[in-house]
N, CA, C and O atoms as a MOPAC input file, in Angstrom:
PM7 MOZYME 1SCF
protein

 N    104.57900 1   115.08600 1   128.03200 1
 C    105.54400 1   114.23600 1   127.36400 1
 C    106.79000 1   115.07700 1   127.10400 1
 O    106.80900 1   116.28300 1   126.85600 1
 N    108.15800 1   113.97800 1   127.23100 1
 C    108.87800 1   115.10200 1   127.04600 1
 C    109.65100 1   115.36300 1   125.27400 1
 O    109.61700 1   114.54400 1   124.35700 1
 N    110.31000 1   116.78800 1   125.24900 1
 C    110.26500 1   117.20100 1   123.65100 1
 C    111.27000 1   115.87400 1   123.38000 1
 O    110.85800 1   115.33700 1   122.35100 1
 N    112.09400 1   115.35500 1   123.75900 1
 C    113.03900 1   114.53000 1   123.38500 1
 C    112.08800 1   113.52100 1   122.60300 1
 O    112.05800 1   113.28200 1   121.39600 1
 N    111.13200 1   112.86700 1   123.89600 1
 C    110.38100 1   111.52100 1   123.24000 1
 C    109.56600 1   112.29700 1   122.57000 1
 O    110.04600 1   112.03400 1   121.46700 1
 N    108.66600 1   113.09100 1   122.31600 1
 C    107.76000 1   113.75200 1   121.84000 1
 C    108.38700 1   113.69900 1   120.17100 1
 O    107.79700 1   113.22000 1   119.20200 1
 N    109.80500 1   114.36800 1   120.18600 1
 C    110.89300 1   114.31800 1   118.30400 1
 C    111.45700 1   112.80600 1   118.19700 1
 O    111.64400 1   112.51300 1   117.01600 1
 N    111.73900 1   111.90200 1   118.97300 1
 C    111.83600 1   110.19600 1   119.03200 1
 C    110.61900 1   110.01900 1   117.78300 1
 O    110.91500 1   110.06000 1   116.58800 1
 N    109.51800 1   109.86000 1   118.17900 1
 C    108.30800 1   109.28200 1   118.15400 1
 C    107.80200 1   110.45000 1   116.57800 1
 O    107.43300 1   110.05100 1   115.47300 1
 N    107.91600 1   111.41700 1   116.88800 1
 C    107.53300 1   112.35400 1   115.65400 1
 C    108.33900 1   112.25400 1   114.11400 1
 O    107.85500 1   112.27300 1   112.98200 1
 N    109.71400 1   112.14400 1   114.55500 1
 C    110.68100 1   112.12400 1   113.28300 1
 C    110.30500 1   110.29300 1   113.18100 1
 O    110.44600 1   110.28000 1   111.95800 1
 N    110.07100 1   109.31100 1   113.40000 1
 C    109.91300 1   108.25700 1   113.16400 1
 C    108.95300 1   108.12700 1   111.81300 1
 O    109.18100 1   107.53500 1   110.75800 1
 N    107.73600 1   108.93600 1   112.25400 1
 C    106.21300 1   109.16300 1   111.52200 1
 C    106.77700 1   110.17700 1   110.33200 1
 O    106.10000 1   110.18200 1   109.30400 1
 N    107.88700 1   110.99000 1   110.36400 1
 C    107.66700 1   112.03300 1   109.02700 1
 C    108.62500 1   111.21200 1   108.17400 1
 O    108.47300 1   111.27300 1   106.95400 1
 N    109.61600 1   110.43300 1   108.68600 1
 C    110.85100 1   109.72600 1   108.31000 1
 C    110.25800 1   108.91500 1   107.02600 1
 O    110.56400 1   108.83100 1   105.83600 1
 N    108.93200 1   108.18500 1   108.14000 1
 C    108.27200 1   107.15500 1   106.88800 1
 C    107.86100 1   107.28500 1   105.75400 1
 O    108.14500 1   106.70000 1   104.70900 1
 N    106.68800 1   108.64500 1   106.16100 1
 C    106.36700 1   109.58100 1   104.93200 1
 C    107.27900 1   110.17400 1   104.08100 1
 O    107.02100 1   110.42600 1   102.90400 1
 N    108.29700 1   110.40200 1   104.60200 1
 C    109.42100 1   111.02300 1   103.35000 1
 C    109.77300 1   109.89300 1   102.40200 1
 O    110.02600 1   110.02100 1   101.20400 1
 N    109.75600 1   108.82300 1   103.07000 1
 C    109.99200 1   107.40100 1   102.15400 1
 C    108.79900 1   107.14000 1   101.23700 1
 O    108.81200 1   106.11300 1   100.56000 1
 N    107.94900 1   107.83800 1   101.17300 1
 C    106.80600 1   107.43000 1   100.75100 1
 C    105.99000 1   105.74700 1   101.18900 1
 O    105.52300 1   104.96700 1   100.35900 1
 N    106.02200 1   105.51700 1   102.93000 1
 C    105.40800 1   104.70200 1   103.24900 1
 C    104.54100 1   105.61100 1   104.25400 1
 O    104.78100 1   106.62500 1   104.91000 1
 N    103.09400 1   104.53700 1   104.02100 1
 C    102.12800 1   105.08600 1   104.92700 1
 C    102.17000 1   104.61600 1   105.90100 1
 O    102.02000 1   103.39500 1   105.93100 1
 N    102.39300 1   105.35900 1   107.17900 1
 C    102.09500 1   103.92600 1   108.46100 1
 C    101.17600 1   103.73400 1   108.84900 1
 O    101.01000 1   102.68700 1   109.47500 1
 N     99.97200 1   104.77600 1   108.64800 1
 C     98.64400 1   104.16000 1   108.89000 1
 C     97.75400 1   102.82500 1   108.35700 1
 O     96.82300 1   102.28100 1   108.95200 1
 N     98.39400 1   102.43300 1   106.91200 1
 C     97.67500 1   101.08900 1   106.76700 1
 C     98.04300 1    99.61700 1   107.46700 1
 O     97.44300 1    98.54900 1   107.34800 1
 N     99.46500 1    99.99500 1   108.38400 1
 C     99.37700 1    98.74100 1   109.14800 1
 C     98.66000 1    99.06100 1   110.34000 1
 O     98.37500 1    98.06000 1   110.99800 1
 N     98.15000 1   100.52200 1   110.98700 1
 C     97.62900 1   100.32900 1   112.06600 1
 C     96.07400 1    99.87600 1   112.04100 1
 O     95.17200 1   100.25300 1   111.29300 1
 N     96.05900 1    99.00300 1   113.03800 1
 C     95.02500 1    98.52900 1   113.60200 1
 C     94.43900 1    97.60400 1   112.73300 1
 O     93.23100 1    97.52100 1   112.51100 1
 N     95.32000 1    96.90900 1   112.24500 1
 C     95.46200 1    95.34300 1   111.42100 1
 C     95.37000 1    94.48400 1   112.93000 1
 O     96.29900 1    94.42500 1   113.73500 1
 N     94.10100 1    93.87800 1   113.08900 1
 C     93.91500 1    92.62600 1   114.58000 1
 C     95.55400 1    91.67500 1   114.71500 1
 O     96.05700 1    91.47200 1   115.82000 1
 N     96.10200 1    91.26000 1   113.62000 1
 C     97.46500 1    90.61300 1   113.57800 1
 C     98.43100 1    90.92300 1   114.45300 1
 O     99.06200 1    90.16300 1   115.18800 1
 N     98.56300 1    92.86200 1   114.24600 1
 C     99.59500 1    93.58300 1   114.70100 1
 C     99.53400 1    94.26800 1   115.89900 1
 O    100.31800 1    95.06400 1   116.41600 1
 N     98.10500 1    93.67000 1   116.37400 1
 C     98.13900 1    94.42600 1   117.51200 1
 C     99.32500 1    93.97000 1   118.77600 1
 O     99.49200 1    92.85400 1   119.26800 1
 N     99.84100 1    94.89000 1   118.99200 1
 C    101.27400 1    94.79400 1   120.27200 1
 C    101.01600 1    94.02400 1   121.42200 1
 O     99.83300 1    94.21000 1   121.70600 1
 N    101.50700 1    93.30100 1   122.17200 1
 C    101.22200 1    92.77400 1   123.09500 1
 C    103.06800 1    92.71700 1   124.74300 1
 O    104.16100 1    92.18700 1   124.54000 1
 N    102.86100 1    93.05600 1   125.35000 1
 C    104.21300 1    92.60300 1   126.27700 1
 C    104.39900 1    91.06800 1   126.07600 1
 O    103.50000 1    90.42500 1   126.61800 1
 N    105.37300 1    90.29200 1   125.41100 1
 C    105.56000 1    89.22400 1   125.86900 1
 C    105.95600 1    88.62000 1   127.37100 1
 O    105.83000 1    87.42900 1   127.65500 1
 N    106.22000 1    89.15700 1   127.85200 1
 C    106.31600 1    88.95500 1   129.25800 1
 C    105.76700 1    88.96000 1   130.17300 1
 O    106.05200 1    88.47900 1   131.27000 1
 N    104.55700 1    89.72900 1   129.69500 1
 C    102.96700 1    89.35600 1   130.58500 1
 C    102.34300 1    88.32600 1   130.08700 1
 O    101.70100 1    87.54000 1   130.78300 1
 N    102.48300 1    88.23000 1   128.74800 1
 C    101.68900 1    87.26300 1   128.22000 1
 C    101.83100 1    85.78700 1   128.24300 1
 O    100.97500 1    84.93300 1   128.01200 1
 N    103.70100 1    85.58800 1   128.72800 1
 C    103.79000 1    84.15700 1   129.15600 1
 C    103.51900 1    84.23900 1   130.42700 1
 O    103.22000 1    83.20800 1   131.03100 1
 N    103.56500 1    85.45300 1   131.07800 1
 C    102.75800 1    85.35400 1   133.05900 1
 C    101.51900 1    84.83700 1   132.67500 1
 O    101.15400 1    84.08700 1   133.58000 1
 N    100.50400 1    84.87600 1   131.56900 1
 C     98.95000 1    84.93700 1   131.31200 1
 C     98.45800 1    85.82300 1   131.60000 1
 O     97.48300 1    85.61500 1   132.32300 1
 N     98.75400 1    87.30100 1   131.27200 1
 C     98.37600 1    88.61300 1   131.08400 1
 C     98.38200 1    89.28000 1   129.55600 1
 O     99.29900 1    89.99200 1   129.14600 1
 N     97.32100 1    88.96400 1   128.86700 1
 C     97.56300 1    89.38800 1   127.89000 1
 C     97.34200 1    90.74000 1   127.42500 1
 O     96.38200 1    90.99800 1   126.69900 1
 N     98.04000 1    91.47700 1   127.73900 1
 C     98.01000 1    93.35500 1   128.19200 1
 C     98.89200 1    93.38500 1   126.59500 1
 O     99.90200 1    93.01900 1   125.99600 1
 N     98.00500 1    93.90000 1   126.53200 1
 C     98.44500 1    95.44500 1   125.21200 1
 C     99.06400 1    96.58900 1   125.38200 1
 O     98.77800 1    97.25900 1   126.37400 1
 N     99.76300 1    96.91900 1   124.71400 1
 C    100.72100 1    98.22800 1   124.83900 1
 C     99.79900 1    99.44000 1   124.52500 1
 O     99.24000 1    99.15800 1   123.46500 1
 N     99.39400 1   100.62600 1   124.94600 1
 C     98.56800 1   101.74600 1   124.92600 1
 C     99.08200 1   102.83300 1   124.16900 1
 O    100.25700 1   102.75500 1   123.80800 1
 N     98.10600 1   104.28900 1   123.72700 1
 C     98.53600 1   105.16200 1   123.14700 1
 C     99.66700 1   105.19900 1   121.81500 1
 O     99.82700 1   104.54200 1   120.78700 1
 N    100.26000 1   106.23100 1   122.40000 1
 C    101.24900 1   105.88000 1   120.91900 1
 C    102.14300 1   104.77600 1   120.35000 1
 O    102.61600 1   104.62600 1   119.22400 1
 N    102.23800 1   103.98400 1   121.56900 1
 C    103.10700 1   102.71300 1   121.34800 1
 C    102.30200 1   101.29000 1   120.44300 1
 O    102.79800 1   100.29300 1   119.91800 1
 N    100.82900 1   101.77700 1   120.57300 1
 C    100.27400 1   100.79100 1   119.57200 1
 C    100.45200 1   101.48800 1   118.22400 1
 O    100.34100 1   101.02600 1   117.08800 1
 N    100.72300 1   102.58800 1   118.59700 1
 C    100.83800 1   102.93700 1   116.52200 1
 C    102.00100 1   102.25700 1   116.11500 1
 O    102.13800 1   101.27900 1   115.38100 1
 N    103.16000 1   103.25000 1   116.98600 1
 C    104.81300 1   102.59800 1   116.62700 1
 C    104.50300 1   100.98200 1   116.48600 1
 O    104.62000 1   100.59200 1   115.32400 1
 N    104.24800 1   100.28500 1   117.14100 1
 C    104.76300 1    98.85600 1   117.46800 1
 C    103.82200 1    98.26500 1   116.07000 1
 O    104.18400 1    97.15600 1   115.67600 1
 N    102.75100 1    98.86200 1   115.36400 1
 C    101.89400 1    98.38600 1   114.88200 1
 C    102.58000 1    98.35900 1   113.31200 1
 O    102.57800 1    97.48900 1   112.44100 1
 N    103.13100 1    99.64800 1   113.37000 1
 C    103.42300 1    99.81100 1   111.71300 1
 C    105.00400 1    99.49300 1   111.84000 1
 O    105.67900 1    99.44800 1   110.81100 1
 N    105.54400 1    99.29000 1   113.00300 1
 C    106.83600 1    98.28600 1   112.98000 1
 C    106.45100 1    96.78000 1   112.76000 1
 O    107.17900 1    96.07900 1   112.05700 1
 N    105.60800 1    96.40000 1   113.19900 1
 C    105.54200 1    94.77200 1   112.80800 1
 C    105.27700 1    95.07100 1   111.45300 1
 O    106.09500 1    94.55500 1   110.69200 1
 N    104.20100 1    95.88500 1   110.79300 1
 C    103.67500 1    95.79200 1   109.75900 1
 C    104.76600 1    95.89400 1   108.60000 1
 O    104.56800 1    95.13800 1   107.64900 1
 N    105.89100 1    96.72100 1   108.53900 1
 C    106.92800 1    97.10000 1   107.63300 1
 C    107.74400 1    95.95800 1   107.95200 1
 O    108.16000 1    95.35600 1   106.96100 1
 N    108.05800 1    95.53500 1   108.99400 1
 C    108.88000 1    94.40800 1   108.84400 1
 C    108.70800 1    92.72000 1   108.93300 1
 O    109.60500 1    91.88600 1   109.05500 1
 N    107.18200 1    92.50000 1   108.82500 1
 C    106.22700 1    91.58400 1   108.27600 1
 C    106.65600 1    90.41500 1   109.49700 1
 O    107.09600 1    89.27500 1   109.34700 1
 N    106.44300 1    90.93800 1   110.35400 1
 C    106.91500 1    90.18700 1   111.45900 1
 C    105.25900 1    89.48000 1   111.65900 1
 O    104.12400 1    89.94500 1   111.54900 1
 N    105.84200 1    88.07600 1   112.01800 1
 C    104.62500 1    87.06800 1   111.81800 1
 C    103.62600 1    87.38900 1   113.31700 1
 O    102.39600 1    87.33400 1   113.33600 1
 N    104.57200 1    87.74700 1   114.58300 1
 C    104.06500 1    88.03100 1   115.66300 1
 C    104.04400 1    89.47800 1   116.37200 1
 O    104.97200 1    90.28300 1   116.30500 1
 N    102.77300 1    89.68600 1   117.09500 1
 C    102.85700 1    91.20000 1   117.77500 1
 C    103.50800 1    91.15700 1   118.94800 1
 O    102.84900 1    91.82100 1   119.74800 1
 N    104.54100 1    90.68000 1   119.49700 1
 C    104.92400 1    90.73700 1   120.82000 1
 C    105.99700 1    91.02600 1   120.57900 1
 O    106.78300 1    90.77000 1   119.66600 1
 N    106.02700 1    91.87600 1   121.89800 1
 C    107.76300 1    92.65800 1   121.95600 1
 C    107.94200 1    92.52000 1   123.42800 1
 O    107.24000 1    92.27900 1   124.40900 1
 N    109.74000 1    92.89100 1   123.03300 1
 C    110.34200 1    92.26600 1   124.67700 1
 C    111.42400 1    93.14700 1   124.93000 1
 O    112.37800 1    92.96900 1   124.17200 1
 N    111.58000 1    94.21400 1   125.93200 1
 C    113.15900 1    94.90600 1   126.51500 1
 C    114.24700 1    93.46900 1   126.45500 1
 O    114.05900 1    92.27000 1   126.66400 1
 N    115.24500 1    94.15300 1   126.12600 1
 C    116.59700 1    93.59100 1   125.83300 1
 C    116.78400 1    92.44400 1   126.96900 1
 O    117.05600 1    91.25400 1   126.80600 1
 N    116.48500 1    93.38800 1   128.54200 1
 C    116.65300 1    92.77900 1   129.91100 1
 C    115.36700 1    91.69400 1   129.71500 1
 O    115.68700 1    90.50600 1   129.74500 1
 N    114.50200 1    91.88800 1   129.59500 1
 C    113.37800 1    90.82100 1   129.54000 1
 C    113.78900 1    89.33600 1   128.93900 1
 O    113.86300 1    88.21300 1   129.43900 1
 N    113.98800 1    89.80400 1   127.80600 1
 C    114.88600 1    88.57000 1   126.74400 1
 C    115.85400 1    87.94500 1   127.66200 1
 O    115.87600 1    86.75100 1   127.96200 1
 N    116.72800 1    88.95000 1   128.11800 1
 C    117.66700 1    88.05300 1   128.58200 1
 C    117.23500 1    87.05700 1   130.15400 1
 O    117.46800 1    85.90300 1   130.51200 1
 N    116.58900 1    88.10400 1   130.69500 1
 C    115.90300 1    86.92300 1   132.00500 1
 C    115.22000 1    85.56800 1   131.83300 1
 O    115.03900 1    84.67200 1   132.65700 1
 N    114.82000 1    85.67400 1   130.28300 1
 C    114.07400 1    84.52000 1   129.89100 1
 C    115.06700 1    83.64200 1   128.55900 1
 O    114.73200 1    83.09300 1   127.51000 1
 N    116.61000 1    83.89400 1   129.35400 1
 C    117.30500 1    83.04200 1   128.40200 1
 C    117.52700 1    83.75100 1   126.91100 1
 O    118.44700 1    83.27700 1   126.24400 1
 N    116.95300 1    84.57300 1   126.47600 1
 C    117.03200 1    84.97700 1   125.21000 1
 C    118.06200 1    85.72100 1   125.08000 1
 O    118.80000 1    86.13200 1   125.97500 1
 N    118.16300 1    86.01400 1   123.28600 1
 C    119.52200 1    86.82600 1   123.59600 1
 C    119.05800 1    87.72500 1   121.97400 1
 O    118.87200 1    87.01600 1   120.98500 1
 N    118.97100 1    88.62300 1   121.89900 1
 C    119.22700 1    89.77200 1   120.56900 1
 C    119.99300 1    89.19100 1   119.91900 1
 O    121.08500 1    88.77300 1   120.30400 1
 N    119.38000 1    89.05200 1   118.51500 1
 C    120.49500 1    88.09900 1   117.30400 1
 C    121.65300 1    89.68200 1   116.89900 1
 O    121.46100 1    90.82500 1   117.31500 1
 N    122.47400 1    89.34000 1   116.25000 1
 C    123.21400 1    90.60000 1   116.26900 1
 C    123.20000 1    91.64600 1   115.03600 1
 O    123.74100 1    91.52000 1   113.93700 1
 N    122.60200 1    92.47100 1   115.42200 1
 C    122.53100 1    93.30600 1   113.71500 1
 C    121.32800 1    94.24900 1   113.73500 1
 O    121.13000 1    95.31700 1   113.15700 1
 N    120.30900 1    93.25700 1   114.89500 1
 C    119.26000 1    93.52400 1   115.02800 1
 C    118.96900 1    94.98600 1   115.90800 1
 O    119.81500 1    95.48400 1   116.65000 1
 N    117.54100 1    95.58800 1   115.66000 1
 C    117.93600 1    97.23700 1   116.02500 1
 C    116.60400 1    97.29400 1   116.48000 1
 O    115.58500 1    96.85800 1   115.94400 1
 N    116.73500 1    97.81800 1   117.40900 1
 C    115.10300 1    98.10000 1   118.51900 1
 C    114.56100 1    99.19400 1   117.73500 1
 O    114.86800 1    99.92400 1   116.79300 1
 N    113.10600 1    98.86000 1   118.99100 1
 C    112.18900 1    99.80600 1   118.00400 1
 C    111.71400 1   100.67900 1   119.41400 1
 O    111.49100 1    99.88200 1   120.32600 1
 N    111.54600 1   101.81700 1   119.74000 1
 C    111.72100 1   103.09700 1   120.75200 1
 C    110.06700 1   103.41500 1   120.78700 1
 O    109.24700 1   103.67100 1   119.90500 1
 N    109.99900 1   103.28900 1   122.03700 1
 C    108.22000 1   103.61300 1   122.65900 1
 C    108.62300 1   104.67500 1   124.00900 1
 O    109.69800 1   105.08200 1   124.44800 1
 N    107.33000 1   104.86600 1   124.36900 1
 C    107.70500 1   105.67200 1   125.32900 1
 C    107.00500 1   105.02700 1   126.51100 1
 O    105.97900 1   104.34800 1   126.48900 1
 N    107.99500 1   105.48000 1   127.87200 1
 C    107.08600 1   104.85200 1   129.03400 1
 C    107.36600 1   105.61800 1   130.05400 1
 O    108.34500 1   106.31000 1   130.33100 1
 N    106.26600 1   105.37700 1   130.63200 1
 C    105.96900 1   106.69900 1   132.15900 1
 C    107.25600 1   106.57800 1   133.04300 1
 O    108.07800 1   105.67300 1   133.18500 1
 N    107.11200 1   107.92300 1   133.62400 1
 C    108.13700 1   107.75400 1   134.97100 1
 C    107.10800 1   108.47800 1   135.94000 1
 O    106.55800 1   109.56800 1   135.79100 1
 N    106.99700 1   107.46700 1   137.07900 1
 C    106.02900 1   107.56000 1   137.86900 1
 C    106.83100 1   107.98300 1   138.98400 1
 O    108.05800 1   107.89500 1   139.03500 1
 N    105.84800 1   108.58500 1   140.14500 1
 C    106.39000 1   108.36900 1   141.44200 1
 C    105.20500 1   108.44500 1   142.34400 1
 O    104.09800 1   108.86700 1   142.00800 1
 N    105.49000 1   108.06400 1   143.34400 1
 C    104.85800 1   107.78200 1   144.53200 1
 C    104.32800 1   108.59200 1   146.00000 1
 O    104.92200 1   108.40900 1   147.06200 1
 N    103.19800 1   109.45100 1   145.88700 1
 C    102.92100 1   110.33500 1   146.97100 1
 C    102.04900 1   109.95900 1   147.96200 1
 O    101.19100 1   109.07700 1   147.95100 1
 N    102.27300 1   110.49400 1   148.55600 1
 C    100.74600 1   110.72400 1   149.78200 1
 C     99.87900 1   111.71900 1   149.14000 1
 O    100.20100 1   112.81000 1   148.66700 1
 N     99.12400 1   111.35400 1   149.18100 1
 C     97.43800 1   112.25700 1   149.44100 1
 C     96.27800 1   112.00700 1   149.78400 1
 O     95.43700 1   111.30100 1   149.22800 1
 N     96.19600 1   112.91500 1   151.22300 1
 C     94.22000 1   112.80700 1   151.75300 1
 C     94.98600 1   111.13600 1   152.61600 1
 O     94.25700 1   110.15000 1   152.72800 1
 N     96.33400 1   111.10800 1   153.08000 1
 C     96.18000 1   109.82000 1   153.98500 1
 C     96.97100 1   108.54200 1   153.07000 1
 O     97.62800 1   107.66900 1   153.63700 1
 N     96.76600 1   108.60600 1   151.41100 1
 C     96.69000 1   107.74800 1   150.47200 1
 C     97.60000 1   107.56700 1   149.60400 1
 O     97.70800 1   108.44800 1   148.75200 1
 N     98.36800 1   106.59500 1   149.55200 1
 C     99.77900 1   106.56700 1   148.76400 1
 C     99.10700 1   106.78800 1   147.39100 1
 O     98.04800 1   106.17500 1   147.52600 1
 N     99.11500 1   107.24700 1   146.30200 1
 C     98.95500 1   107.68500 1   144.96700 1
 C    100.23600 1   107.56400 1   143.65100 1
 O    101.37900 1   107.97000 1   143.86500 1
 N     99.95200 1   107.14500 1   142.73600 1
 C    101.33700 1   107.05800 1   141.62000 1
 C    100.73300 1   108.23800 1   140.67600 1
 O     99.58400 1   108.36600 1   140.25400 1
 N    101.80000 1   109.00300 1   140.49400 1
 C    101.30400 1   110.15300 1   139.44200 1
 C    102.22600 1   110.21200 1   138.64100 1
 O    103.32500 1   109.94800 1   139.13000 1
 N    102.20400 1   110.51600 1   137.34800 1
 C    102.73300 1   110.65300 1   136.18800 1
 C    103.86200 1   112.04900 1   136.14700 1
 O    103.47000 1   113.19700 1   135.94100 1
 N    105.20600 1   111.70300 1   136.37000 1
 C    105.66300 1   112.64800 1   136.06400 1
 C    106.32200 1   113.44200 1   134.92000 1
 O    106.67300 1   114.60000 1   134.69500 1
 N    106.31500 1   112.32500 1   134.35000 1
 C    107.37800 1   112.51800 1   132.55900 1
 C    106.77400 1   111.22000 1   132.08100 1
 O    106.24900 1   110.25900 1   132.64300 1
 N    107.05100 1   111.56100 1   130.79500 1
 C    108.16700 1   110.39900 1   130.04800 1
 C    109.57300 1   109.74300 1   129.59800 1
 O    110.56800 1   110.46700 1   129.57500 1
 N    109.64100 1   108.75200 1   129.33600 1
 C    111.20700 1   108.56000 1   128.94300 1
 C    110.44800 1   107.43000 1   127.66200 1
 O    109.30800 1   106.97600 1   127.55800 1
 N    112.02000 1   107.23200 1   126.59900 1
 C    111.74600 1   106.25400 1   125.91100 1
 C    112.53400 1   105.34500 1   125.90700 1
 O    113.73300 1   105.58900 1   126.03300 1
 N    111.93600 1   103.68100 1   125.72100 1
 C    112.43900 1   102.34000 1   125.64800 1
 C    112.89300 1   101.62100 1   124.85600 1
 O    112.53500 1   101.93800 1   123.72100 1
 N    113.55600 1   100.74000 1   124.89400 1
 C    113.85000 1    99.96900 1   123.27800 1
 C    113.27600 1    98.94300 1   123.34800 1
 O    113.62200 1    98.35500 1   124.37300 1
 N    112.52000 1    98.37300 1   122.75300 1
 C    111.80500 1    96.78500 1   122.72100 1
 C    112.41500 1    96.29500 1   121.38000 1
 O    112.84600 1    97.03800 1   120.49800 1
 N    112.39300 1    95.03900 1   121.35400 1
 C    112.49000 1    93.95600 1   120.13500 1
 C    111.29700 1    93.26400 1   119.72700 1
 O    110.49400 1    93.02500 1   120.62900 1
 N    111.02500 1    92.91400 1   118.63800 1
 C    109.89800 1    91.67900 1   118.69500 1
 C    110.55700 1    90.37600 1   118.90800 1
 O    111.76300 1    90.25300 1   119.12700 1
 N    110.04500 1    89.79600 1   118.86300 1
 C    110.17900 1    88.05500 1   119.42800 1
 C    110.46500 1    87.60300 1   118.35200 1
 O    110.39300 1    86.37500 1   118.41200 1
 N    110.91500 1    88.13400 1   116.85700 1
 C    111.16600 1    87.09600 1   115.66100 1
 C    112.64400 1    87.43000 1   115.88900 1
 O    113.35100 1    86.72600 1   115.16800 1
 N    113.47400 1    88.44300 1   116.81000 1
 C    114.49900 1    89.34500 1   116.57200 1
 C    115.23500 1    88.85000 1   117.61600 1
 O    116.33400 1    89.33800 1   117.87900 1
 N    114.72600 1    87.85700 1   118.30300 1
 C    115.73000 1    87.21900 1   119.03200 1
 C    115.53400 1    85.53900 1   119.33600 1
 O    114.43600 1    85.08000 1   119.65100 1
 N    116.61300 1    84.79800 1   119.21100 1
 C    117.00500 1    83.38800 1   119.59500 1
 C    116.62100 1    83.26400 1   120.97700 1
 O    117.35500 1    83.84400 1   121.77700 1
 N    115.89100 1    82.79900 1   121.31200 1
 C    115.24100 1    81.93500 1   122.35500 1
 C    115.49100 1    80.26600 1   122.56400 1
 O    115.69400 1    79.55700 1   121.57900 1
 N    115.46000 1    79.74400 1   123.84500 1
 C    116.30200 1    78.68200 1   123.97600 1
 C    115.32300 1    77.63300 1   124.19700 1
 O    115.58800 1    76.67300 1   124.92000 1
 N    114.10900 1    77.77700 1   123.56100 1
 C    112.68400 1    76.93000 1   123.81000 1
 C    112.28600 1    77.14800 1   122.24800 1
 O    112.57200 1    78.19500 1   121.66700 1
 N    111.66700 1    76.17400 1   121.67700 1
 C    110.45100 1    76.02400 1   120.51000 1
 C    109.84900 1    77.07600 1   120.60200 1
 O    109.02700 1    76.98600 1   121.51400 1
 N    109.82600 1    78.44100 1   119.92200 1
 C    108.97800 1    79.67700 1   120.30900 1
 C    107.68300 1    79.55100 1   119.72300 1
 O    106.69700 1    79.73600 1   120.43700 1
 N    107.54500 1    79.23600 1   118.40800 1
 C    106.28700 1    78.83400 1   118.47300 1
 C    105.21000 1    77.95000 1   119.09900 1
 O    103.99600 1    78.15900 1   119.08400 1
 N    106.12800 1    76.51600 1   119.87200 1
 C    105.25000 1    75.82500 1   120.58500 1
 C    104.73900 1    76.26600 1   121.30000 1
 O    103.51900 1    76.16500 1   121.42400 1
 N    105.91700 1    77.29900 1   122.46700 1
 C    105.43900 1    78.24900 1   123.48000 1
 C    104.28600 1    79.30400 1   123.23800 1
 O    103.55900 1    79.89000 1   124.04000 1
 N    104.36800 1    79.34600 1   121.84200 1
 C    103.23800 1    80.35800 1   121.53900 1
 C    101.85900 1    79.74600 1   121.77600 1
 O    101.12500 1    79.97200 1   122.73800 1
 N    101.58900 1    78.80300 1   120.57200 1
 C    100.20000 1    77.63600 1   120.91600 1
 C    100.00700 1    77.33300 1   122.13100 1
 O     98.84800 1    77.40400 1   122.53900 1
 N    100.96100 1    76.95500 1   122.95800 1
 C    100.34400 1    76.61800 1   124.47800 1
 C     99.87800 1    77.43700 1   125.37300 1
 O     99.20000 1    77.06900 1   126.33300 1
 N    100.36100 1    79.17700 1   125.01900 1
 C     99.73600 1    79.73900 1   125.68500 1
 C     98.87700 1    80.55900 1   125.21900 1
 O     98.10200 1    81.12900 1   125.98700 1
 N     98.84300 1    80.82700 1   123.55900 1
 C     97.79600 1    81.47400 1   123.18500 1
 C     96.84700 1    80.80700 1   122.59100 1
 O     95.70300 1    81.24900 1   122.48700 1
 N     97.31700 1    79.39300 1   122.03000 1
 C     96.15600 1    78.36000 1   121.35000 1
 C     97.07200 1    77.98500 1   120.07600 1
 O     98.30300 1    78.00700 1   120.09600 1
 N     96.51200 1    77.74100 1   119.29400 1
 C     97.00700 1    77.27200 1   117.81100 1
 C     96.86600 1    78.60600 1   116.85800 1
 O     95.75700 1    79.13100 1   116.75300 1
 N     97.71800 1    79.01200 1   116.33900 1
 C     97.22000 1    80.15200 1   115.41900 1
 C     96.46600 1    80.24800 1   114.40800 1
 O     96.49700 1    79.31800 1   113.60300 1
 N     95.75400 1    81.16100 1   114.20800 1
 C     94.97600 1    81.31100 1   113.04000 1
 C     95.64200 1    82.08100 1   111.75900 1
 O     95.51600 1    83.29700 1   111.62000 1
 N     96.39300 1    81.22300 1   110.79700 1
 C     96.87900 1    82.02400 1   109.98600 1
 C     96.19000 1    82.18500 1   108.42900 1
 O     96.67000 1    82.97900 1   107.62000 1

């Protein structure tokens, strides 16, 4: 990982604690668990991995966001959406891959990291009923 995202992701976690918030009691609340919105209206309901379920977990949790799904800026906007203004991403990290031969066999190997900005889905105006869209593809919520 690299030191950049490695102090991203680290000063986030001491930042909190200096505030005297814990971020461990929102993690791994079933509510907050992270999800890509953009797989999840494909019908992929893929979870975000490693450190990005902590970040994304105790970001919904501090900012009592009713839903776990988050979306890149570009995502939002392919799907009509647009970042309300004021509003301020929340920074994960994601692979930079590339593509080799080996033994005959194209292979993707991990070469770095870099970090991303996602939004949650309460943080931007969408041009559809977002909750309807929600029930139809995840069910009716259980609140």
């Amino acid at each position: 990982m690299s030191e950049k995202v490695i102090k991203i992701l680290t000063d986030k976690v001491f930042t909190m604690l200096d505030e005297g918030i814990n971020p461990w009691q929102y993690f791994g609340v079933k509510r907050f668990y992270p999800q890509n919105f953009t797989k999840l209206m494909k019908g992929d309901p893929t979870g975000y991995h490693g450190i990005n379920t902590f970040l994304l977990s105790i970001e919904a949790g501090m900012q009592d966001y009713p839903y776990p799904y988050w979306v890149g800026y570009k995502q939002a906007k392919d799907m009509d959406g647009q970042v309300r203004k004021g509003e301020h991403a929340t920074q994960i990290s994601a692979p930079i891959t590339k593509k080799v031969e080996k033994n005959g066999k194209e292979e993707t190997i991990l070469i770095g990291l870099r970090y991303v900005n996602v939004f949650n889905v309460q943080q931007i105006d969408w041009p559809f009923d977002f909750e309807q869209k929600i029930d139809e593809i995840v069910g009716a919520r259980d609140n």
